[in-house]
ZAPADO-532939 format. One record per residue: z, x, y of N, C-alpha, C in turn. Coordinates in steps of 0.05 Angstrom, whole numbers, padded with zeros to 5 digits, always signed. Each point is the difference from the previous one (the first is absolute). Layout:
ZXYZXYZXY ...
***
This chain:
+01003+00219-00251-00021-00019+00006-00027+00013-00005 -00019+00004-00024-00020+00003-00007-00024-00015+00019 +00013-00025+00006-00028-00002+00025-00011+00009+00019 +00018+00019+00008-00003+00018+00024-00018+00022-00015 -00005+00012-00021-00014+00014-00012-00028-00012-00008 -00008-00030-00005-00012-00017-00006-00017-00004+00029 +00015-00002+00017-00020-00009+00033-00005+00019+00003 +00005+00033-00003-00010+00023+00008-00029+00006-00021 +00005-00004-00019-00030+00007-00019-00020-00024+00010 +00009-00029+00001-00023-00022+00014-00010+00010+00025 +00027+00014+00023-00024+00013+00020-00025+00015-00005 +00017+00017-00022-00014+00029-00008-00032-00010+00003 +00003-00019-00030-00022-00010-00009-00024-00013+00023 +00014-00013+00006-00013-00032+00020-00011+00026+00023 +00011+00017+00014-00004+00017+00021-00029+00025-00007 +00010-00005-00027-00030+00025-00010-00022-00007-00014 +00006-00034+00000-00025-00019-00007-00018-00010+00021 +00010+00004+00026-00014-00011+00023-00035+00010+00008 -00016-00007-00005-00016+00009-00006-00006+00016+00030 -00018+00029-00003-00005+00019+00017-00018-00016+00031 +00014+00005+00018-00016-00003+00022+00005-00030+00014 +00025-00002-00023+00012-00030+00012+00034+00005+00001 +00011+00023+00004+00023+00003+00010+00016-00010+00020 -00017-00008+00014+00016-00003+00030+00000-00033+00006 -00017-00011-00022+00014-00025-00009+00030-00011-00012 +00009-00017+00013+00026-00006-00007-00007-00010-00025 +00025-00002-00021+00002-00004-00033+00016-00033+00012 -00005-00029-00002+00010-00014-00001+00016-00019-00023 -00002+00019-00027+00003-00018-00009+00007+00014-00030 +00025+00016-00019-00010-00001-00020+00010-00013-00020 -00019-00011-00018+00012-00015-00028+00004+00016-00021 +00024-00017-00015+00010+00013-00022+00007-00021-00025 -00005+00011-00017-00002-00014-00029+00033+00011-00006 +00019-00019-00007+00029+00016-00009+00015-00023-00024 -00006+00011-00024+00018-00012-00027+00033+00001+00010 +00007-00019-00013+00031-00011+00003+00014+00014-00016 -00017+00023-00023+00014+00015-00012-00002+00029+00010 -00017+00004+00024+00008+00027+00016+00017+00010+00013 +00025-00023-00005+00029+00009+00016-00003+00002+00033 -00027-00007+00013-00006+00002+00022+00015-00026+00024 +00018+00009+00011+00005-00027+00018-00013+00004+00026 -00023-00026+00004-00019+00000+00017+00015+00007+00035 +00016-00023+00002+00012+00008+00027+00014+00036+00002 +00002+00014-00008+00015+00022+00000-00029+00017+00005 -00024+00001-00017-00023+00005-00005-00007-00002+00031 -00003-00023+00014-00015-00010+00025+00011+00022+00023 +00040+00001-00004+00017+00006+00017-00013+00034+00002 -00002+00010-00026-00006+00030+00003-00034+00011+00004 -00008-00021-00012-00032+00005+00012-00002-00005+00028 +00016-00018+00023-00010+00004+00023+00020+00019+00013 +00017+00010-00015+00011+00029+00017-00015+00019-00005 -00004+00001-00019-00025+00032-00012-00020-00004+00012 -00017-00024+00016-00023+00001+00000-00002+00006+00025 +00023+00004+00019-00012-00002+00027-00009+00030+00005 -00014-00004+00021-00020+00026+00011-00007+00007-00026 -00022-00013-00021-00015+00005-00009-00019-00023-00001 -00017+00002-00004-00026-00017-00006+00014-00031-00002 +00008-00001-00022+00014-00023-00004+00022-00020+00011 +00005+00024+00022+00029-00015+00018-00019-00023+00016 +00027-00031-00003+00001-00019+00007-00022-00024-00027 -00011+00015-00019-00007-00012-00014+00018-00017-00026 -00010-00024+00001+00015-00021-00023+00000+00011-00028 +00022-00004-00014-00011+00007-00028+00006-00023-00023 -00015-00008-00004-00010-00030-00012+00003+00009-00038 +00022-00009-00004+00005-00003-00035+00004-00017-00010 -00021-00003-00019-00001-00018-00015+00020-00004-00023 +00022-00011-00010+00010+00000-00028-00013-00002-00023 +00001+00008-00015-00015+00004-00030+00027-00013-00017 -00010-00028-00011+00027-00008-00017-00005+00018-00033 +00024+00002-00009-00011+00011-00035-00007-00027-00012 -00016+00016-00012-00015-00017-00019-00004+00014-00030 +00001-00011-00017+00015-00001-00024-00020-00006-00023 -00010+00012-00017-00015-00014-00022+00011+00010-00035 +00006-00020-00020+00013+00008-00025-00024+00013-00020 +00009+00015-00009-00016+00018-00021+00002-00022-00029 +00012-00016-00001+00003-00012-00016-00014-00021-00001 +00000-00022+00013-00006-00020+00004-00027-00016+00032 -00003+00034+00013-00020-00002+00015+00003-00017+00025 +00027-00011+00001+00013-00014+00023+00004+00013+00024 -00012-00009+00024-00004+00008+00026+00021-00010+00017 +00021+00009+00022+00018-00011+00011+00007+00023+00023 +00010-00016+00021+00013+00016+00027+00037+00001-00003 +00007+00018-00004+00030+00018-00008+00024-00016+00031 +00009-00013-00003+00014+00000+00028+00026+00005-00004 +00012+00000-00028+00027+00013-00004-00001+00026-00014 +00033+00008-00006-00011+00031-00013-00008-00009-00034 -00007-00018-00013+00001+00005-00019-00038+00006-00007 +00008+00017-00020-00024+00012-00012-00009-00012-00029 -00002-00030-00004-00010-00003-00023-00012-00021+00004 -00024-00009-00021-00029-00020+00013+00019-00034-00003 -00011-00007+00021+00016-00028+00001-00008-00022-00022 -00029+00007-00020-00013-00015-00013+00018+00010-00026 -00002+00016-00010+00005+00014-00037+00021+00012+00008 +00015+00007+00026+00039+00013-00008-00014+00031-00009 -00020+00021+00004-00010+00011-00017+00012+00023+00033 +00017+00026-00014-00003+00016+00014-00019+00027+00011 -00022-00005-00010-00022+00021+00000-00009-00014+00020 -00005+00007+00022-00022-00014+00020-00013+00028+00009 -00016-00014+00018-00012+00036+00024+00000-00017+00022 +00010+00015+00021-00006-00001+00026-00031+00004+00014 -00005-00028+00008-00025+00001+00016+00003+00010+00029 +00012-00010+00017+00004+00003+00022+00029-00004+00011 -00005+00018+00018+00031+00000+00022+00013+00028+00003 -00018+00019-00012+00007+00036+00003-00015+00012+00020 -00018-00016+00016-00024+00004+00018+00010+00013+00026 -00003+00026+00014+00003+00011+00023-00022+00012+00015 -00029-00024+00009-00021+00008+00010+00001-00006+00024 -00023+00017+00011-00006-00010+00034-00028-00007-00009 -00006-00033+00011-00020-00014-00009-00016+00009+00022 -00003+00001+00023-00018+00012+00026+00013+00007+00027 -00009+00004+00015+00013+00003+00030-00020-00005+00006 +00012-00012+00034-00016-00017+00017-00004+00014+00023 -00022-00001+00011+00007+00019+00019-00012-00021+00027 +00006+00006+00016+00005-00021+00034-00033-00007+00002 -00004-00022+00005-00029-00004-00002-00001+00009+00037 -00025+00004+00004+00004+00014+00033-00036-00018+00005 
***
């Protein structure tokens, strides 16, 4: 289970972004940007980020992910489209050269921290 390796670096991160002299503020909240092609399964993600997080900064905080669908554009034909099966070729020209726009995405968009 790679997500358990995945909620330990988002602590890492999210925990050493908190800005100085606001520690002892609770973290309520963090968001995450996650492509459908990061092999990431969100519930598994949630399950190990709130085991890792407790007694740290972040324990009892939500972690709010967003899905990133793929998105798909043909080198050929300049056709724009969202991927929802496995196949990899542009739905306009049959043309198998496309590039992936989106859906590889593994960001933390911000953390929230407890308004007081």
């Amino acid at each position: 289970m790679h997500e358990m390796g995945i909620a330990k670096q988002i602590i890492e991160i999210a925990t050493s972004s908190i800005p100085g002299g606001m520690e002892d503020i609770p973290v309520e909240r963090v968001n995450l940007k996650v492509g459908k092609l990061s092999s990431v399964v969100p519930d598994s993600l949630r399950f190990c980020f709130e085991i890792l997080s407790i007694n740290t900064p972040l324990s009892g905080a939500d972690l709010n992910i967003e899905v990133v669908p793929i998105l798909a554009r043909c080198n050929e034909c300049k056709f724009e489209w969202t991927i929802n099966e496995p196949i990899f070729m542009c739905k306009n020209c049959k043309s198998g050269s496309i590039e992936i726009i989106s859906g590889r995405e593994l960001d933390i968009t911000s953390i929230e921290l407890e308004n007081k």
